[in-house]
N, C-alpha and C positions, 0 to 999 in steps of 0.2 A: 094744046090750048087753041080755041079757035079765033080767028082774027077777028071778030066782034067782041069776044070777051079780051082779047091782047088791047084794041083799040080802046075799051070803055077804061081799063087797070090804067091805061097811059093818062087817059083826058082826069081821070081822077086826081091822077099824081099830080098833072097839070093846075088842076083847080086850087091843090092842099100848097102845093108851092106857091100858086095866085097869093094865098090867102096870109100865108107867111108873110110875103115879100111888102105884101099892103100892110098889115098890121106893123111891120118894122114902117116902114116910109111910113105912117100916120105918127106912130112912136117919133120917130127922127121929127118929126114936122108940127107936133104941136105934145109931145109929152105920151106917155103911157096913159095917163087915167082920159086922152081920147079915145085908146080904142076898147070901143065897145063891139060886141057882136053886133049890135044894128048899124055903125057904121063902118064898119067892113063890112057886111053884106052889101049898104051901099054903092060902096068904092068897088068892090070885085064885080058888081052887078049880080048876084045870086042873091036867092032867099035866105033866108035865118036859118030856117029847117035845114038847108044845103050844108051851111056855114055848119052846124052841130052833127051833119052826119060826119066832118070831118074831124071836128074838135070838139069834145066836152064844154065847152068854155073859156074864158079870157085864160088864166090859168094855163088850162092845155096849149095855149095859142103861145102862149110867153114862151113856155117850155120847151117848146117847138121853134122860135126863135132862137131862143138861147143855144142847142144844139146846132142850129145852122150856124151862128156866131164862132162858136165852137170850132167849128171846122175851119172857118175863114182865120181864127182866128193862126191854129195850128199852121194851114199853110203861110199867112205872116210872120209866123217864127221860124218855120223849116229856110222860109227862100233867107229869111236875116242870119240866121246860124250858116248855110250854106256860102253865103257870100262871103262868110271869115271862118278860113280853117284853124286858127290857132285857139285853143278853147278859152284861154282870157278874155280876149276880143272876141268868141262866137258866145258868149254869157252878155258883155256887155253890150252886142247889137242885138239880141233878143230881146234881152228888157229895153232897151229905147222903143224894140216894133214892140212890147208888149204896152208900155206907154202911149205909143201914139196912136194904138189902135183904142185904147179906152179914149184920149180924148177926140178922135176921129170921129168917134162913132157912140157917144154917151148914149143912145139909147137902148142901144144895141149890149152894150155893156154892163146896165141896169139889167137886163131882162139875165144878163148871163151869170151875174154875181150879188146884185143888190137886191132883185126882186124875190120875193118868194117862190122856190118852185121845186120840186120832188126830184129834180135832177142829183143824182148823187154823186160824188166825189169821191176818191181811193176807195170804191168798193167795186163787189163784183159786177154789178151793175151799171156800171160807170159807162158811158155813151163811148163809142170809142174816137168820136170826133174831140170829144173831151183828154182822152187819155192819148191821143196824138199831138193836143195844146200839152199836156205836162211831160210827154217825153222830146220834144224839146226844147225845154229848160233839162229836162235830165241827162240830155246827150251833150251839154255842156259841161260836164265834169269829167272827172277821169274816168275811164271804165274800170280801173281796180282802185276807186274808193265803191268802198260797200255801203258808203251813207249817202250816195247822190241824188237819190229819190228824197232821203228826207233834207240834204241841201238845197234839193228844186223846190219843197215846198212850202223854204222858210225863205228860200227868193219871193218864188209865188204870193206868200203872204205879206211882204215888206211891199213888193209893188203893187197888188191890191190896196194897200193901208195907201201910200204915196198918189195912186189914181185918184184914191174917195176922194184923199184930203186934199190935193191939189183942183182935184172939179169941183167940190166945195168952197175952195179960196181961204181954204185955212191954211194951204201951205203956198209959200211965195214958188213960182214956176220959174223963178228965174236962180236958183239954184239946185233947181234937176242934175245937172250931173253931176253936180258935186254930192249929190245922194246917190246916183248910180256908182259912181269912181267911190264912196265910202262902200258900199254893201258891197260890191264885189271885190274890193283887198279884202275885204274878209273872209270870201267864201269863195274864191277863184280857186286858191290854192291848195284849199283846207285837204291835211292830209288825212286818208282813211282810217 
């Protein structure tokens, strides 16, 4: 590959990660239904045309967030699982990092689980910054239970349910742990 075409593959990369990283901070700073493709082209300083050689659309741009999220979100739960080796305690500080990265980052978090978007879930397709966010929740159980995939996914689902409805204000925030200390007696120990 020649160094013109290595430089132009890099400055591209550059632009599509620009364009990521804008579209979240616009998100974070005034809501999803700001960004538009005219104003991310704005903010990034490129054209609209530019903006669409990279992305189809709002849509694809979400999607594209949400992935990144994804990954961020994965290593938020590797470094909270690594910090407590005993697996009771390494379930229970995952879901707090996985709590406090929805309400850290609500925009961020819509685009990963509330918004619409083609991202798929336990399939073969499944991004792998995604399926490194659910293997740790699954490296929280035993390794000889045979059901810790579907224990991660009904963790996964209880604190999805718990983020909406606590950043909605339907659920009081100030008995969070007493919802984390109930879901995990249940399903800490559960044998295979």
């Amino acid at each position: 590959m020649s160094a013109i075409k290595e430089r132009r593959e890099r400055e591209r990369a550059q632009r599509h990660q620009l364009i990521i990283t804008a579209a979240r901070e616009l998100a974070e700073a005034e809501g999803w239904e700001a960004v538009t493709t005219r104003r991310l082209a704005e903010r990034v300083e490129y054209s609209q045309p530019v903006l669409y050689s990279h992305f189809s659309g709002k849509d694809a741009i979400v999607r594209a967030v949400s992935i990144d999220g994804f990954g961020e979100l994965a290593a938020h739960l590797g470094r909270a699982r690594s910090a407590t080796p005993e697996p009771g305690q390494a379930l229970h500080a995952v879901c707090r990092a996985y709590l406090k990265f929805a309400t850290e980052r609500p925009a961020l978090y819509q685009a990963m689980f509330v918004m619409p978007t083609d991202v798929k879930f336990a399939h073969a397709e499944t991004p792998p910054q995604l399926r490194a966010a659910f293997d740790e929740f699954v490296s929280c159980f035993r390794p000889d239970n045979a059901r810790r995939e579907l224990f991660a996914e009904v963790v996964w689902s209880a604190l999805h349910g718990v983020a909406v409805l606590s950043d909605s204000g339907r659920i009081p925030p100030d008995t969070q742990d007493e919802r984390l200390d109930f879901l995990i007696a249940r399903l800490a120990d559960t044998p295979s």
